[in-house]
N, C-alpha and C positions, 0 to 999 in steps of 0.2 A: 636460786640464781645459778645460771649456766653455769661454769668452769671456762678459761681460757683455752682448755681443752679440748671439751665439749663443741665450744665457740667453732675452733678449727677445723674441728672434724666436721663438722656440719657446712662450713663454707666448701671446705673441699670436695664435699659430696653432690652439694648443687653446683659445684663446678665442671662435675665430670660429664655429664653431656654433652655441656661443650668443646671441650677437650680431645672427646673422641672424632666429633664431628669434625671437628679441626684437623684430626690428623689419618682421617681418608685420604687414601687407602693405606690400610696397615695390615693387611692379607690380603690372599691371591684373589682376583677378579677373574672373570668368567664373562666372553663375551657369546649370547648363544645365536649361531646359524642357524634357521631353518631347512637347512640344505645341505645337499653333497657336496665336499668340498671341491675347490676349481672352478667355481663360477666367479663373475667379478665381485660381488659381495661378500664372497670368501674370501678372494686376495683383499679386495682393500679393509675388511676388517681383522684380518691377519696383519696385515701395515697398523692401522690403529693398538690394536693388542701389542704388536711387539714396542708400538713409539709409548706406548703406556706404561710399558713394563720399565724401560731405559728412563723417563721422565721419572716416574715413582718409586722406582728399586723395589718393586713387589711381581709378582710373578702374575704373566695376564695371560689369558689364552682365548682360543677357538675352541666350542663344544659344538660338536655341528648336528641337527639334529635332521629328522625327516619331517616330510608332511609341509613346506611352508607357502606354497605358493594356494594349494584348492583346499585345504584343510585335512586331515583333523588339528595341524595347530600343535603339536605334543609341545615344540618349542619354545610357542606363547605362552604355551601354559605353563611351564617350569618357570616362566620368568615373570608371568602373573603372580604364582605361589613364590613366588621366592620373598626374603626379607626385602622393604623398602629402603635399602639401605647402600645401593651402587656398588655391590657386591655380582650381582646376575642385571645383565646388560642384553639385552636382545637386538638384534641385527636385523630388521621385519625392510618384506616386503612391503607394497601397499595394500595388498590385500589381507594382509595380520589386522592393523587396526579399523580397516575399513569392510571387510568382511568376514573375517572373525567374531564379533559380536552379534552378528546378526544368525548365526547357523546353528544358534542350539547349543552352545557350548559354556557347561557354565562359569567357569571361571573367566572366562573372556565375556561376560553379558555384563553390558554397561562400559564397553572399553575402558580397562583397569591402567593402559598405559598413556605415558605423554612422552612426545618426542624430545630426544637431546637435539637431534637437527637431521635432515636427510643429507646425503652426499653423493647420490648416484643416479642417472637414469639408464636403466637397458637398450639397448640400443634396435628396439625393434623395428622391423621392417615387416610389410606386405608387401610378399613377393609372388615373382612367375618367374615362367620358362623366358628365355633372350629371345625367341620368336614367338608371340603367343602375341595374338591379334589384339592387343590393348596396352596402353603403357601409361595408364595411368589412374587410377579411382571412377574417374566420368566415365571412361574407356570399358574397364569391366561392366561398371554396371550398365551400358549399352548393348554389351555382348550377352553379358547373364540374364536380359531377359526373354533374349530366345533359343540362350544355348544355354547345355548343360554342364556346368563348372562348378568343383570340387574343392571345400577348403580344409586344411589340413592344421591341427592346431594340438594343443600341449594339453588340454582336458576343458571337458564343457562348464566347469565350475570353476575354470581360470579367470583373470581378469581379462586378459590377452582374446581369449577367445570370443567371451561376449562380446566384450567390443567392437570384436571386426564380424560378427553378428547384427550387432545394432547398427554398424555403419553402412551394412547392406542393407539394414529395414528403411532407414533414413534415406538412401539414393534410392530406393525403389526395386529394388530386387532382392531374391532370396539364393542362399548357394543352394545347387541342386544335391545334394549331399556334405555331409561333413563328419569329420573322424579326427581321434586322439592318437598322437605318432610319441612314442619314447624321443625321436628325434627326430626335425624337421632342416632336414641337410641337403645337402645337393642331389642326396643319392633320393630325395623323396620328393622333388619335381623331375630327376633325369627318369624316375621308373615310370613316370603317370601316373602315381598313389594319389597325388593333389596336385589340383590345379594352380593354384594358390596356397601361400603358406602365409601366419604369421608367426615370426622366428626371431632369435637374437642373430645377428649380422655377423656374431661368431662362427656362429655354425658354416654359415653359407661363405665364407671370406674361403675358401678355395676357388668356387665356382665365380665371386662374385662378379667377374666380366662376361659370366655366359647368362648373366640375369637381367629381368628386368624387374624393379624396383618403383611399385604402383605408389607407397608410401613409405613415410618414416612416422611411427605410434612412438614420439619423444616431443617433447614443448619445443624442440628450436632445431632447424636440420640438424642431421648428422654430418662432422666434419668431412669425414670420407666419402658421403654423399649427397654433396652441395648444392646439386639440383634437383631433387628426389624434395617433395612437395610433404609435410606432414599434415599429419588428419585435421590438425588444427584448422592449419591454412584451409581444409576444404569445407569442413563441417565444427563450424569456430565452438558448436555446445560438446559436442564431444572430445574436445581438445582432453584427453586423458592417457598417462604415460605410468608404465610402470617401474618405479621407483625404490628406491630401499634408501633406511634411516637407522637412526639408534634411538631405542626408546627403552625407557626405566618406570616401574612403577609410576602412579599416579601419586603415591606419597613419599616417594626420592626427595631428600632435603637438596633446598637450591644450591648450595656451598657444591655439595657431590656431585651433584647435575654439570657444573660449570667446571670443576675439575677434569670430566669427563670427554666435555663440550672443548676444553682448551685444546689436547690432545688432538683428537679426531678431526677438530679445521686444521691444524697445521699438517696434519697426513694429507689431508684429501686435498690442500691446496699445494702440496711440494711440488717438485719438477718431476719427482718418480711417481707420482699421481698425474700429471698431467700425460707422462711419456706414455704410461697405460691408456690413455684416453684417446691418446693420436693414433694407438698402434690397432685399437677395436672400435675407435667411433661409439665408446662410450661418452655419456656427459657427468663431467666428475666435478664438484663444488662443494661450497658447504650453502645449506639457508640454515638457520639458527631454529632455534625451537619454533620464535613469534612465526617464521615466515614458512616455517611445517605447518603450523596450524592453520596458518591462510592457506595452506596444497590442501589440507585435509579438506580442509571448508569446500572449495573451491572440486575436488577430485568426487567429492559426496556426494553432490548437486549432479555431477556427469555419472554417477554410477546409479543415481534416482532414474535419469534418464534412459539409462542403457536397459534395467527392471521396466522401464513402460514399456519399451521397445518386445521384450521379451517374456516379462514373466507375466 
């Protein structure tokens, strides 16, 4: 027969599981970037990390890593390997869950994560010169197929790039050239390096009155560019935008998840998230895990498409 002793020691033990789980976070969190710091994914999970740290009295940071937009991923994969346990928190683009899995790499094969929620769209444009004989999507591709035009893009294994690849297989024309720029600025349509660029709206916000602006690659205009037509609107299967989320292990308990999840909507919906959004013609919200996995479903379908197109 047990002991009273016994008894307690035993209740207490199967109690301690839950206990711990209960009391996430009780050390430092780690939220990991794919990137150099100073992009908007940086700042708003910098805002997350620091509102996590003041909500939980536990120290949260920025780890920024390289590689996250064409791969190798080093970032996904620290947070793939890491414990399931809402301690390593990844900051992913769209292209971490949606093409990372697919390149060969093992630790990401079988996409290992699930989103806590997305809260961001880049604010991409296809752009040209302020006189360059077309102004608008139909417009190029009328001109591209008897002249020779240049597209200038961030790497051929981006998502950004294919796409505005496939949206030229899809209208009927091909660019007569195209190349990967470090940076795709004002200074890289004023030299003639590219005919067309597609770019974040950051970059070009010095010139952006000397520009003309064929599209906006985001789900819904850009505020600052309110009559600038998105790809959607012209070619409604390719409607695809790239996006950044927080995602955690595939085996992150739900308690953690929703801890996590609390934080990062009231950052991304405050007035200092919004003021960011007005000032870059970013799109900043929250969708909750359910309605990431409908982007995912839905963003999948359009990257099957862009591979027919291409590969």
């Amino acid at each position: 027969m047990k002991t009273f002793v016994e008894i307690g020691t035993a209740a207490m033990l199967a109690a301690l599981p839950f206990a711990a789980a209960a009391d996430y976070p009780e050390k430092p969190v780690e939220f990991v970037v794919p990137f150099p710091p100073g992009d908007l994914e940086d700042v708003l999970t910098r805002m997350i990390a620091d509102e996590f740290q003041a909500t939980y009295e536990v120290p949260a940071a920025v780890v920024n890593k390289p590689g996250g937009g064409g791969g190798p991923f080093p970032g996904a994969v620290e947070v793939a390997m890491a414990p399931a346990d809402g301690y390593t928190i990844g900051s992913f683009v769209i292209d971490v869950p949606l093409v990372g899995p697919t390149i060969g790499i093992p630790p990401l094969e079988g996409n290992p994560f699930e989103p806590i929620g997305v809260f961001l769209t880049y604010p991409f444009v296809i752009a040209t010169k302020g006189d360059a004989p077309y102004t608008d999507l139909a417009g190029l591709a009328a001109y591209a197929k008897d002249n020779a035009v240049t597209l200038g893009h961030f790497g051929d294994v981006t998502m950004p790039a294919r796409h505005t690849l496939a949206i030229a297989k899809d209208m009927g024309f091909e660019f007569a050239s195209d190349a990967a720029f470090d940076a795709l600025d004002c200074n890289t349509l004023a030299s003639g390096d590219a005919d067309v660029i597609n770019t974040t709206l950051q970059l070009v916000m010095p010139c952006i009155d000397e520009l003309t602006f064929l599209a906006a690659v985001t789900e819904e205009r850009i505020s600052i560019l309110p009559d600038v037509q998105t790809v959607g609107e012209v070619i409604p299967e390719l409607d695809i935008s790239t996006w950044n989320g927080l995602f955690v292990h595939e085996d992150t308990p739900a308690d953690v998840r929703e801890k996590i999840a609390v934080v990062a909507e009231k950052v991304v919906t405050s007035d200092a998230a919004m003021e960011l959004a007005a000032q870059t013609g970013a799109l900043i919200y929250w969708k909750d895990a359910s309605a990431a996995d409908a982007q995912l479903e839905t963003d999948a379908k359009a990257l099957d498409l862009i591979g027919s197109y291409l590969d």
